[in-house]
Phi, psi and omega in degrees: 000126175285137190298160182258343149304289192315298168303325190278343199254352166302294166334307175300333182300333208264328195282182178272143163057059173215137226275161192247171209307308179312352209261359161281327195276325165333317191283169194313313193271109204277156189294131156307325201210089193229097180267117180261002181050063142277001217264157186263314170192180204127182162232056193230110163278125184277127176289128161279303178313002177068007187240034176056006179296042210269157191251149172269109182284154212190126194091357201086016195282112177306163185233151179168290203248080220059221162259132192247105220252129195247039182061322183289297166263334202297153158189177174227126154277116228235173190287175183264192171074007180277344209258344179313139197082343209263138151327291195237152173199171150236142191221129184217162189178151200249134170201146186252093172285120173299157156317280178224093116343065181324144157213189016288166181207088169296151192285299172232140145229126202242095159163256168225172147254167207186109164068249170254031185215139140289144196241069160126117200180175200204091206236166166207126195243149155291333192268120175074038236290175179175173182225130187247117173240148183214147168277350207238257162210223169312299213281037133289314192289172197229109189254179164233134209211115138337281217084029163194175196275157201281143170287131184260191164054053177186135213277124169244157187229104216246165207172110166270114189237163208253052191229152188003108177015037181235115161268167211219128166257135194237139158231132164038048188088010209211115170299150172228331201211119167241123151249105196247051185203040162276138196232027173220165196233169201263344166307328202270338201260145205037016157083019179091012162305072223238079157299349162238080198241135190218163177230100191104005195219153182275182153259347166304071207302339166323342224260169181273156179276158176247147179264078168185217203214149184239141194246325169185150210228116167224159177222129173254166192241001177223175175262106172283108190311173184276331175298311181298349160280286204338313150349289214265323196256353196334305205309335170277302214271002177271313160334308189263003121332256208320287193322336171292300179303334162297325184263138302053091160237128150297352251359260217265114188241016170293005222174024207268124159233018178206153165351115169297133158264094187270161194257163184252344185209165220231152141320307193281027172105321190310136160250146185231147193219126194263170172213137167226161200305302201218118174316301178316305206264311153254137206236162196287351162309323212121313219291128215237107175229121200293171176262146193291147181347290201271016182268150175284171163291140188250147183250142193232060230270132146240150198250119199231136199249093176285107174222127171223133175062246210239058186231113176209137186263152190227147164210141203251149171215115167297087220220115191253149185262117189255157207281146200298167167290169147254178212303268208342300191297323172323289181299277160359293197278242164024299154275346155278021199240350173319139129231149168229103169327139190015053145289013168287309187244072176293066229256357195232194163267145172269158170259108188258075112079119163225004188218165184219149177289011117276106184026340194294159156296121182231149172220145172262149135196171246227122180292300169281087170263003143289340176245328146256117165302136150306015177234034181082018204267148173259114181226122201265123155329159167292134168301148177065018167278192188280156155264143195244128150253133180234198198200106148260156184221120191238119144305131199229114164200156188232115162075252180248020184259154176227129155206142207267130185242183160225191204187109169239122198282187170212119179237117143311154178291182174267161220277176145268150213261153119222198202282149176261141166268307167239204170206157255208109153237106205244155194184166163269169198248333185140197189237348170340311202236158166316313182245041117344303178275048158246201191252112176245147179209195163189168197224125176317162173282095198055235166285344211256110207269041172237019184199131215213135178258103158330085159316160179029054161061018180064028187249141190317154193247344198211131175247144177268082170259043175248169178021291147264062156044013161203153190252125157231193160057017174315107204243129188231129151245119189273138176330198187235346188262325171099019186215014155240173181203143185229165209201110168234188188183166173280138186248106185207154171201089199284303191309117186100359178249307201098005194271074201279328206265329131301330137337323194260331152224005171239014171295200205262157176281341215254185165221162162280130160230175176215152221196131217177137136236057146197007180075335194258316191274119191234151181288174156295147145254175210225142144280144170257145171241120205235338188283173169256208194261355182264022225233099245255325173215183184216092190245178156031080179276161185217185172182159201197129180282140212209094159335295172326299191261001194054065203186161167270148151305347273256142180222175209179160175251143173186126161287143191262130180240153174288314172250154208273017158234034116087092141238014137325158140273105167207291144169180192263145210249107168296118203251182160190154211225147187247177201158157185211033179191358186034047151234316168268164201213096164313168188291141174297146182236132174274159196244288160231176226177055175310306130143038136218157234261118173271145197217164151031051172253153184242149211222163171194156189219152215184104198022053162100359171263128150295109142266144180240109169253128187222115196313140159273145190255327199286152170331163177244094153291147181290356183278301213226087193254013161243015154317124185077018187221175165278174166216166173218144207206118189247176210170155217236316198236113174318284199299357199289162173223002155226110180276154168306085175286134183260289181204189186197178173077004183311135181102311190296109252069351209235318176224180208259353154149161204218144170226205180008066180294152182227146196235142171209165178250154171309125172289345200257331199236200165248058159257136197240140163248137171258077186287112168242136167308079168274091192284116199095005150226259188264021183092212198254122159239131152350208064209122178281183124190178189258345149237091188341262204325314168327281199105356199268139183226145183228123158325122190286154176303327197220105187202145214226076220258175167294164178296137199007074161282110190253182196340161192166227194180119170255137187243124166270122200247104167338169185270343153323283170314323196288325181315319212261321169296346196263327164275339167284359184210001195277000000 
């Protein structure tokens, strides 16, 4: 760890306003309790307050960048007795939380123990962070609640404060949480009686110890107004200021012709707030209004004001708006901008264009519209017939300009059908390890889709270096003709950080793709942007080809926020999107809409009906007792948003709870396997049955799966496919 004295106080010199370190010893109300962790070793934490309250270190916890606590054992046991008398308080502290921090966990607690339980305490937990006083035990407390988890492997500085019944939550300077109905004092828990008061150790003994480190730890006997957090925390939140202000991208602003999205709220907490030169042409929302066809381009400066806690950073942007087209330049632009996705190999339906992002009209036509339609439909020769060149011709035009572009496809005859022989499995390992979240795979033993051979020496076939640099959820689909195949995944990369709750409200928008007409030669892959912008993460996309509309489906979970720096509560949706090329994308649709959070649903179809099986998200409670487990549901229309229930509770009893069901039908019989993810224990078990609609799912008996396998996809691969995977990768 780089020291954090050192960096914050370089940093605070640079920032605005920022206060100097003595104006904290300064305030009216002097510390009860203040550990400045300076001590070079020892097991004595020295009270800086003068009021003798030094703490004992206990487990081994090292001392260097502060104290350093290693989760297992480590803590400071602090004296008893501090909260007694007091009304009001404040409790602060700067800490650096691991990555991976087992939990549950507390940061500090101040209060008693009883058997396995706490019996009355005054605690601040990351998860979910938040600060809880209670006299009793959970069912007592009284919370001040984030919502949402303390970001690890970066130094915070975190702070509550306590007075006639209002509590205050504080991060790096900056209120996040107010509770103005705390109806207990900090006097009352054990009647002032306090014997378990700790820094790193819970009063729960089940709960994990904490693994990161603390620098300086104070308790007031009063509520420290917010400028004195503000104050208190400056050397951290200008560190974390500046660095918000530094990620700022607008991207490309030399050229702009549509709505900016400015952000609004920093990774590190910080609210940003714009001003702009000229309002008329950019307003401080984003919103972009162009100067007319005979106007020059207007250049525009805006300005974003980064403020966390008493802290705040300025970064200025240049940004010129260039003047509308007229009809030519519309039609121009518009038409070189023109594609038709594998119109080389023209092996699906194409996405042929009908609107251009300036206003133009685009029209098709086709020299064979037996074999290309004008609206892009493909119809492919008999195996071992011709192959076709056709000629499209797309017209682009706005007012009185026109321009004509062309195109020449090329359609293969169609594959020769045979029979599948094995089945193609691909999946992730998890978030343990650095390359976990990649693309992993293995090949059945022949038909039998229960006992599987580790492609490539058990190392990812396929990697992610776009957007966070991970794939999960790899879902592989075959065309409906039976000779391309696309591979999409979650562009999520949880290992090192752990952030599930950011993950959740700054992920990514996008999906991961791959692209194959032979399963073994994968295309790069690309992020797709497929979510909408209120829209905080894009997990675990799947896709199921839909006759009706001639198009893929692809559906995903994504929470929807209200406000645009996603700091709501709310949950996860299934939304989905059509496509015939995983490069154009309709506009997104929610799909289900549970009014709680739904995951990981998977589709399979069975003489004209669609089964859907789908994670429940909500706790598993005597309210919600198939929480965490599947449920199921079928429907005649992929696109329907109210399906049919079938069952519910899948898994439960058999595994300790399930997501990321993967669905495949039997090559040999009328049998279906369901592989569910018991996640946070061994990975995907198996369970068959002969009957969809029934509901009824059974553990398969004898089975034999790859080393920890998570959500994925079993594919029945012909024997020419097993074959060809099996020498690229055995």
């Amino acid at each position: 760890m780089t020291s954090k004295r050192l960096l914050g106080t370089v940093l605070a010199a640079a920032a605005v306003a920022l206060p100097a370190s003595a104006a904290v010893a300064a305030t009216a109300d002097e510390p009860l309790l203040w550990y400045q962790f300076d001590e070079l070793d020892g097991t004595v934490v020295h009270d800086s307050s003068g009021n003798g309250h030094d703490g004992t270190v206990l487990g081994g916890a090292a001392w260097g960048d502060g104290l350093e606590f290693d989760g297992i054992d480590d803590h400071v046991d602090l004296p008893d007795d501090l909260m007694a008398g007091l009304d009001a308080i404040t409790v602060a502290a700067e800490v650096w939380i691991a990555p991976d921090q087992a939990s549950p966990y507390f940061i500090y607690g101040l209060g008693n123990t009883s058997g396995s339980r706490g019996d009355g305490y005054l605690f601040t937990t990351g998860n979910q962070y938040r600060t809880t006083l209670s006299t009793c035990h959970w069912t007592c407390e009284q919370n001040t609640a984030a919502g949402f988890d303390l970001t690890r492997g970066t130094w915070n500085h975190l702070a509550y404060t306590l007075a006639d019944s209002t509590g205050v939550l504080y991060l790096n300077g900056q209120e996040i949480a107010r509770n103005e109905n705390v109806t207990i004092t900090p006097g009352e828990i054990g009647g002032g009686s306090t014997a378990a008061n700790y820094i790193g150790r819970s009063m729960y003994p089940g709960d994990r110890y904490l693994k990161g480190s603390v620098a300086d730890f104070r308790i007031y006997g009063g509520a420290l107004a917010p400028a004195e957090i503000g104050d208190m925390a400056a050397h951290i939140s200008a560190e974390k200021a500046a660095a918000d202000a530094d990620a700022i991208d607008l991207g490309d602003t030399s050229a702009v012709i549509g709505d900016l999205t400015l952000p609004t709220q920093g990774a590190g907490g910080s609210a940003i707030t714009w001003t702009s030169g000229d309002p008329a042409v950019v307003d401080e929302t984003g919103a972009v209004t162009r100067p007319g066809p005979e106007s020059e381009d207007a250049t525009v400066n805006l300005t974003a004001t980064v403020i966390l806690g008493s802290v705040q950073q300025q970064r200025d942007f240049s940004v010129t708006v260039l003047a509308e087209y007229d009809d030519a330049e519309a039609v121009a632009i518009d038409a070189a901008a023109l594609e038709v996705i594998n119109v080389d190999d023209a092996r699906s339906a194409l996405h042929l264009p009908t609107e251009g992002a300036n206003g133009t009209t685009i029209t098709w036509k086709s020299s064979k519209s037996s074999v290309i339609s004008a609206d892009g439909l493909v119809n492919r020769d008999e195996p071992g017939g011709a192959t076709y060149t056709v000629k499209l011709k797309a017209t682009v035009e706005r007012g009185g300009a026109k321009e004509k572009v062309k195109f020449t496809a090329t359609v293969p005859p169609l594959p020769e059908q045979a029979d599948y022989t094995g089945y193609f499995f691909t999946y992730f390992t998890g978030e343990g390890t650095a390359s976990g979240e990649q693309v992993y795979a293995a090949l059945s033993e022949g038909n039998d889709p229960l006992h599987w051979t580790e492609l490539n020496g058990a190392q990812p076939i396929l990697r992610s270096d776009q957007g966070e640099e991970g794939v999960r959820d790899p879902y592989i689909i075959r065309s409906p003709e039976g000779d391309r195949f696309y591979l999409i995944g979650t562009d999520l990369k949880i290992h090192g950080s752990g952030d599930w709750d950011g993950a959740q409200r700054h992920g990514s928008r996008s999906i991961m793709v791959w692209e194959s007409t032979d399963l073994v030669n994968w295309s790069e892959g690309r992020l797709a942007e497929v979510s909408p912008e209120d829209a905080g993460n894009t997990w675990a996309p799947e896709t199921y080809w839909d006759a009706e509309l001639d198009a893929y489906v692809v559906f995903w979970a994504s929470k929807l926020y209200e406000t645009p720096d996603h700091t709501d509560n709310t949950y996860n949706r299934m939304m989905y999107a059509t496509t015939r090329d995983f490069v154009n994308f309709s506009e997104p649709q929610v799909w289900v809409d549970a009014g709680y959070s739904t995951i990981d649903s998977t589709v399979i179809d069975h003489d004209g009906v669609y089964y859907r099986f789908t994670k429940d998200e909500r706790s598993n409670t005597p309210n919600s007792p198939c929480g965490k487990f599947i449920l199921a549901e079928s429907s005649t229309s992929l696109t329907d948003t109210e399906w049919d229930f079938l069952t519910e509770c899948i898994g439960s009893g058999d595994i300790g709870a399930g997501e990321g069901p993967l669905i495949f039908k039997s090559n040999t019989e009328e049998k279906w396997y369901m592989f569910i993810d018991e996640f946070g224990g061994r990975g995907y078990v198996p369970f068959e049955t002969t009957d969809l609609a029934g509901g009824q799912w059974t553990v398969s008996a004898d089975y034999d799966l790859p080393s920890s396998p998570r959500h994925g996809t079993v594919l029945p691969v012909t024997a020419e496919e097993y074959e060809r995977i099996q020498q690229a990768w055995q």
